[in-house]
C-alpha positions in Angstrom: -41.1 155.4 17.2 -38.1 153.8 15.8 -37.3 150.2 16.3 -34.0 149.1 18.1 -30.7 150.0 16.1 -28.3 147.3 14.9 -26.2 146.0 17.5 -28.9 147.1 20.5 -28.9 143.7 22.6 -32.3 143.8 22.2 -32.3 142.4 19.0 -33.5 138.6 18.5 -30.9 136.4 18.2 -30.4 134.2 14.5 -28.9 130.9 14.3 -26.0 132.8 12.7 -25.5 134.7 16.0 -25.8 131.3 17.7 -23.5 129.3 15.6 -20.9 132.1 16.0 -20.5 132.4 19.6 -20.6 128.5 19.9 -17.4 128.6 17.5 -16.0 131.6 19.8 -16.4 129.5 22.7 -14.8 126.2 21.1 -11.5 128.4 20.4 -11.6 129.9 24.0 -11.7 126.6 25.1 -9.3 124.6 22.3 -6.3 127.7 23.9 -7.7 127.1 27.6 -9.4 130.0 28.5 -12.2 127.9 29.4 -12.4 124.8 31.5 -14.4 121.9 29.9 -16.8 122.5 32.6 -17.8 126.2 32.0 -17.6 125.5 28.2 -20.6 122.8 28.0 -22.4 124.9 30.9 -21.8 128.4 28.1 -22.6 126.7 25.2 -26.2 125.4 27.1 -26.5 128.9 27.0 -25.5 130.1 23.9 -28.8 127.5 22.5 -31.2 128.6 25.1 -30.4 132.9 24.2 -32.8 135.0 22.7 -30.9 138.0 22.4 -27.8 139.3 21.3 -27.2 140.5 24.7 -27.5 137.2 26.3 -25.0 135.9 23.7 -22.4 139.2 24.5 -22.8 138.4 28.2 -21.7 134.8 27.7 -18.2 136.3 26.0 -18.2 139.6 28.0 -15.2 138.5 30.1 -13.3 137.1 27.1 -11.1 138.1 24.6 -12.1 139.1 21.6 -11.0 136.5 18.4 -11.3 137.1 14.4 -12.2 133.4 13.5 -11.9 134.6 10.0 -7.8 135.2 10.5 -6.1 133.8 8.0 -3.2 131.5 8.9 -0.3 133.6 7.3 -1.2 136.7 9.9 0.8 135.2 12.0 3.9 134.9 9.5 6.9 137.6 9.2 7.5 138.4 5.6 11.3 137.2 4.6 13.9 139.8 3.9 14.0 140.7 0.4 16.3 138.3 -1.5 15.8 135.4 1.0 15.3 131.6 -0.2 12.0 130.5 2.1 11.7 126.8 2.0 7.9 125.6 1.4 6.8 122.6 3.4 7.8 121.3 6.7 7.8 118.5 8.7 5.2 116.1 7.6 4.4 117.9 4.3 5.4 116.1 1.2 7.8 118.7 -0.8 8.6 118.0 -4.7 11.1 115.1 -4.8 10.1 113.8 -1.5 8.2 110.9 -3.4 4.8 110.1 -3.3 2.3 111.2 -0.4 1.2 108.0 1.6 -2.4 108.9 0.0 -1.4 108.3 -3.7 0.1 105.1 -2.7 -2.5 103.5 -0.9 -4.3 104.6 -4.0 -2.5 102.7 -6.3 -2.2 99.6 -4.3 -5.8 99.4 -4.2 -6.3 99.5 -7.5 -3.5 97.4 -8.4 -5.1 94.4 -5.8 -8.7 94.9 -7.1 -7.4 95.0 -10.7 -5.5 91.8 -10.2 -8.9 90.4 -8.4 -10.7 91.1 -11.4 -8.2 89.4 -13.4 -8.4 86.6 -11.7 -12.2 86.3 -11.8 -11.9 87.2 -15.6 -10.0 84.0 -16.4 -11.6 81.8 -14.1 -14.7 82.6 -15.6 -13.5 82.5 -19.2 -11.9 79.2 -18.2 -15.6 77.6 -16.7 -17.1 78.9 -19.5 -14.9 77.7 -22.3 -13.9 81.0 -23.8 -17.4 82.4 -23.9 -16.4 85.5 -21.4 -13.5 86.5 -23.3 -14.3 89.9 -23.7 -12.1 92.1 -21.1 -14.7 93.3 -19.0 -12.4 94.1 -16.2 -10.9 96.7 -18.5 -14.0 98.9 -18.1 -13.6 99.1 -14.0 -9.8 99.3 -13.8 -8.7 101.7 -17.1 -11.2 104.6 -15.8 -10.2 104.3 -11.8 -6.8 104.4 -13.2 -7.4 107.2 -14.8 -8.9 108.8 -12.4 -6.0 108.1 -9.2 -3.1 109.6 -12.3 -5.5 113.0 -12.5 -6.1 113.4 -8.5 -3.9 116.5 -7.5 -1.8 115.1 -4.6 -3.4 116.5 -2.0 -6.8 114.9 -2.3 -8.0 111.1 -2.0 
């Protein structure tokens, strides 16, 4: 005798499966498909189902959604020979200045750096010149460094 076929709803249920009708549900419900109520009372469900077929029933009267689309599905190609403007509202374009990010970034650094210099002196000043060796250097040069090579999208 053969044993069930893929896609029988017999078939035992993996996390995978799980996971994957949870993150159905959570669209259903983030475009309101679903009230708040019947989403937490589904997804109880979706944790307590053994089978595929208990997980199908829970979407059975719901659309079906490709959470893998990717965001430009939705966007008409331009016309050949047209300009299309990159960015948007809220998206930092070349020679709109620095993203808020980078900035905070640098002011930071630039107020832990001028901490350190502080405590650099005062402590070569108490000590009468023994803890002139710029220390400080070692913390601030490489987190320099390190905010200058950061593409600007990432903190």
């Amino acid at each position: 005798m053969a044993g069930p076929m893929p896609g029988d709803p017999r078939l035992r249920a993996s996390d995978a499966d799980r996971d994957r009708t949870a993150a159905l549900l959570r669209e259903h419900h983030a475009v309101g498909r679903l009230t708040g109520e019947e989403f937490e009372e589904r997804l109880g469900k979706v944790f307590a189902a053994r089978t595929l077929g208990e997980l199908d029933a829970l979407l059975a009267d719901l659309p079906a959604i490709d959470l893998y689309q990717l965001p430009s599905a939705g966007i008409r190609p331009a016309p050949p020979g047209a300009v299309r403007r990159r960015g948007g509202p809220g998206l930092n374009r070349r020679g709109d200045g620095p993203p808020l990010q980078r900035i905070t970034s640098w002011l930071t650094w630039t107020a832990a750096s001028g901490l350190l210099l502080i405590i650099w002196l005062g402590v070569g000043i108490v000590a009468g010149g023994a803890a002139w060796l710029p220390w400080f250097l070692l913390i601030v040069i490489p987190w320099a460094l390190t905010i200058a090579r950061r593409p600007p999208g990432q903190l």
